[in-house]
N, C-alpha and C positions, 0 to 999 in steps of 0.2 A: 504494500500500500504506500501512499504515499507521503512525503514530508513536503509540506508551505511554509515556505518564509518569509515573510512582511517585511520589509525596511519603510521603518514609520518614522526614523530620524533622519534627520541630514548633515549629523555632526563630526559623525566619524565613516571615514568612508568603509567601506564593507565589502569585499568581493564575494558578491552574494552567490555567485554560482559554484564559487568552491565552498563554500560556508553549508550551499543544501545538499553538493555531493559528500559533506564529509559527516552532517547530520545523517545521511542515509548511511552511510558506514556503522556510526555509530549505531543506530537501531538494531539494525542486520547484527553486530555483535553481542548486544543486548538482549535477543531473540524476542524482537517487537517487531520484527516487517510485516507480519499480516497488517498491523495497526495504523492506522492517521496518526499525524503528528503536527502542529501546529506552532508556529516559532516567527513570534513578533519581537523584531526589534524596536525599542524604542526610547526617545529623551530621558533624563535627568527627572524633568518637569511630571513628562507620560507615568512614569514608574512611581513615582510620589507618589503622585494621585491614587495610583492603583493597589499601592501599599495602604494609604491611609484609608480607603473602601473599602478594602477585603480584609486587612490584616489589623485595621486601628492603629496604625503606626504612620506618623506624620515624619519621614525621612526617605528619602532617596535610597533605591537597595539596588544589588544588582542582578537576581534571577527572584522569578514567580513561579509559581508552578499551579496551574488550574484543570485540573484530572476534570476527565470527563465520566468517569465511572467512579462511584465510592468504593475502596478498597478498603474491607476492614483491616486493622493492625495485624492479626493472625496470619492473613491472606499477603502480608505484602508481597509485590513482583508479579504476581497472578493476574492475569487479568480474566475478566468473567466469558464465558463463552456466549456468544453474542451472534446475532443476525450480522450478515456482510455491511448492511449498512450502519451498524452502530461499532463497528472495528475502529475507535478513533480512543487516542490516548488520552490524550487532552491538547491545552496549549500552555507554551512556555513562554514567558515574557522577560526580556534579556533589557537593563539597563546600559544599553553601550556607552554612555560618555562615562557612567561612575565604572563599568568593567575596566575600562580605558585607562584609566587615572589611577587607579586599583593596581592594575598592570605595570604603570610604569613606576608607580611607588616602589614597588616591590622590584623590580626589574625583572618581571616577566614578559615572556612573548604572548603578545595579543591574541593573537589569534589560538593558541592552545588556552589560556585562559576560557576566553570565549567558547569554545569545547567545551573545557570542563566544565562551565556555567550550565550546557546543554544536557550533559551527562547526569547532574546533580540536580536538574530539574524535571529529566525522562524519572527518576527515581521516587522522585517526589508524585510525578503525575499517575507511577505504577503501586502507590499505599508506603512508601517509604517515607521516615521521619527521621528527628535528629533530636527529637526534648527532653530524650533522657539517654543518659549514657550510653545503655544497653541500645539503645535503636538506634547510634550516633555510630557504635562499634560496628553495626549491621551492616547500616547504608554508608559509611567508611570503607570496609572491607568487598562490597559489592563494587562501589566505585573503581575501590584500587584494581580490582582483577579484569571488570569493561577497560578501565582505562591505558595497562600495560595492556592488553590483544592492540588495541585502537593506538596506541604508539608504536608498537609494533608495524604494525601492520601501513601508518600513513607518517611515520617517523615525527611526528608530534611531540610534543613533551609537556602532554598532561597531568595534571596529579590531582588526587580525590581533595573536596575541603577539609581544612583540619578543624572547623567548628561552626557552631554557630555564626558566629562573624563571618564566615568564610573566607578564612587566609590562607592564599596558596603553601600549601607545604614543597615540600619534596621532590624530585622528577623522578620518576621512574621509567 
């Protein structure tokens, strides 16, 4: 199935056609290609907004994640078996200018960042969390093993969040 990518900003430029071939990678080793995937980029401003709506937090973040199926905690990773028309994961919503700025604080490469924001947010839309340790270790350890294949495999150099905040750790 397929992945869309929205460029809803115009702050940071984006080479959006490797960005949705490398999204489709990622699914594929994730084993979510039957599945829709949905991946808007957008402002500083956009992501506020959609923080302080959904989340009650009046701050600028840099990934959302809005599932389209509710995944109990038991179930995470699973997705429900569905009619062909309802195979859709959800949609991710990526802060580019604060990913950006994130990135070059830290002196990361952008564009693996930006992955891994993609990565961390497929996870989130398939019943995965991070608000207690034990589900932090989970979807950690899930992260790390998509993310070495998908280095692997497109010489990237990704690496899972190391928390809440989400501070780039490590390369693997």
């Amino acid at each position: 199935m397929s992945v869309i990518v929205r460029n809803l900003q115009r702050v940071v430029g984006i080479r959006v056609k490797q960005f949705h071939m490398d999204i489709v990678h990622l699914k594929r080793i994730s084993g979510y290609d039957e599945f829709e995937l949905g991946v808007l980029l957008v402002s500083n401003e956009e992501i506020k907004t959609l923080n302080q709506t959904y989340r009650n937090h009046n701050e600028v973040t840099d990934v959302l994640a809005f599932p389209f199926h509710e995944i109990p905690e038991h179930l995470a990773g699973s997705v429900p078996e569905v009619n062909d028309d309802e195979k859709m994961l959800g949609d991710i919503v990526l802060g580019v200018p604060y990913i950006l700025s994130d990135a070059m604080k830290h002196g990361d490469d952008f564009n693996s960042v930006m992955l891994t924001m993609v990565a961390h947010g497929l996870f989130h839309v398939v019943g995965f969390d991070h608000e207690t340790p034990e589900q932090w270790t989970i979807m950690y350890n899930k992260e790390l093993d998509i993310l070495k294949k998908f280095n692997k495999l497109t010489g990237y150099k990704c690496s899972p969040l190391l928390g809440v905040g989400h501070i780039q750790g490590t390369e693997y």
